[in-house]
Each structure stands twice: as structure tokens, then as C-alpha cells.
C-alpha positions, 0 to 999 in steps of 0.5 A: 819762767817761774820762780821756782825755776831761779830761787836760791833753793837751800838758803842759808838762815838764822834763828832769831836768838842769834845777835845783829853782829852774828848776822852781820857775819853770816851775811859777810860770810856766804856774801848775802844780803838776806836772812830767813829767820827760822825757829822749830823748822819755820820761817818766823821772819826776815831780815836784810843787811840794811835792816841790820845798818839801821840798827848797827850802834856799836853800843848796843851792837851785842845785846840786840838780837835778831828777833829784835829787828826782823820784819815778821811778816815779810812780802813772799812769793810761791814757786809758781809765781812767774818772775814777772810779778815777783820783778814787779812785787820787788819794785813796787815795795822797794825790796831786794829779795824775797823768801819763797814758801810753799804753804807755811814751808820756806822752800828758797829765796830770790834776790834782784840778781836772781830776776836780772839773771833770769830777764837776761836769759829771756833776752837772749832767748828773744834775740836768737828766735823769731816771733809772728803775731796771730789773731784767731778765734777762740776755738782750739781747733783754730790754734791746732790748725795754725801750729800745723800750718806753721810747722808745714811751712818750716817753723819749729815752735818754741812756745804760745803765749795768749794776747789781748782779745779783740772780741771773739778774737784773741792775739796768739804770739808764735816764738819760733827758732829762728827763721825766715818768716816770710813763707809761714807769713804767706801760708797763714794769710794764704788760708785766710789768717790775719797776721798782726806783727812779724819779728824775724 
């Protein structure tokens, strides 16, 4: 799953002119926690709400702009990123939300929830599939010959995700609909296959 696929794709923003207490309301307002910072059609900066605490002294509150205290050079992600590295982007930097460009182009925005949302989804696809392990050479004509294999004995393929190599050899991971595996399992090993791991 890509970024692309879960961003925020028409985020709402601000310009760094705006005060901290008009960002404080925009946040309130559409019930976020992240702001683009826009100037002349590009992303100038970001800012977040507990960037804005930091800074929220009653008295100086009106006169602090947005531009004051944005973080310039914000850690971002492309659409093409997989939701993976941008869970593992926001962990390592301690960070809740992310804009995402394309280019010089800001084209979304993603949060935690928006990541939480999408592992929750791929939770549910993992518990309603069934999933067989496959070592096989590295030639394409091998996987043609299993998928051909697995489909004859009854799987319906949902997708082929690439493993480790062990040598000459690399670790294919068949989700399936889900299924009986037992008949698929006794085809590929029938045709001399090595099967590393079933979960039904």
C-alpha cells in the first residue's frame, strides 16, 4: 500500500502571515493537528499544534506569526512511498504527520491515524486470506509455473510479495483467498517444489 493510496489529498493550509492564534483556530476548526505552510502556490513550511503550544504566551500570542515558528524544511514523503517507511519515517523522528509532494508540489498530507488506518486495513485483509511460503529459483519462468500450479489446485491469488534469498534461491509469499491449502501444498511439493511456511 502507497501513501498516495491514504493521504489527506486537498489539506487544508495556511500562509506564514497568518498569527499563531489564527492557526490555533484553523486547527480547532477542521479538528487537526497539522498545517502546510503555503506561500505564492508552495509549501514554505509546516507547523503542528504542539509546535504552536510551545509558543502559546498569552502575551505575545497576537503579534507571533506563523512564519515565526514554522519548521522550514519538514520531513516528507511521495505518493509512491509505501506506508511502511512513512510508519517507520514517523517513528524514528517522533513525528505525527507528514506533508506529501510531488516534486516542489505539495499533493497531501498524512497523519498516524491515517497509517493506523491503512495497518488496520491490512490486518483485516491478512486475517481473511490464507498465506503459502514458496522458495524458488530466480528464473520468471519458475513463479509462472507455480502460480499456474496453485491456481489449477484452487487458489485464487491475491498478490506475490518477494522474500529473502537464500542464494540462487528466493522466498515468494503467495496471499491467497481464503482457503484450504493442504491441496496446493501437495501439488507444489508433488512437482518438486519446496514449501517453507503455510498459514491457512
Amino acid at each position: 500500500m502507497r501513501v498516495g493510496q491514504i493521504m489527506h489529498k486537498n489539506p487544508v493550509t495556511i500562509t506564514p502571515d497568518k498569527r499563531v492564534d489564527q492557526a490555533l483556530k484553523l486547527m480547532q476548526e477542521h479538528n487537526i493537528r497539522h498545517l502546510p505552510v503555503m506561500k505564492e502556490g508552495q509549501m514554505v513550511g509546516w507547523i503542528t499544534s504542539r509546535l504552536l503550544r510551545e509558543v502559546l504566551l498569552a502575551s505575545m500570542l497576537e503579534v507571533i506569526t506563523v512564519g515565526d515558528v514554522m519548521i522550514e524544511a519538514p520531513i516528507s514523503v511521495s505518493p509512491e512511498t509505501s506506508v511502511e517507511e512513512a510508519a517507520r519515517l514517523m517513528y524514528e523522528h517522533k513525528i505525527g504527520g507528514m506533508p506529501v509532494m510531488e516534486g516542489d508540489k505539495l499533493v497531501g498530507v498524512i497523519t498516524t491515524l491515517d497509517l493506523l488506518a491503512a495497518f488496520l486495513s491490512m490486518l483485516g485483509l491478512l486475517r481473511s486470506s490464507s498465506r503459502l511460503d514458496v522458495l524458488l529459483d530466480k528464473d520468471p519462468a519458475e513463479l509462472e509455473k507455480v502460480t499456474a500450479l496453485v491456481e489449477k489446485a484452487g487458489g485464487r491469488i491475491i498478490n506475490i510479495a518477494l522474500g529473502p534469498t537464500r542464494g540462487r534461491r528466493r522466498r515468494h509469499v503467495f496471499r491467497l483467498q481464503k482457503c484450504d491449502l493442504a491441496p496446493i501444498v501437495a501439488a507444489l511439493e508433488k512437482a518438486g517444489y519446496q514449501v517453507l511456511d503455510v498459514i491457512p
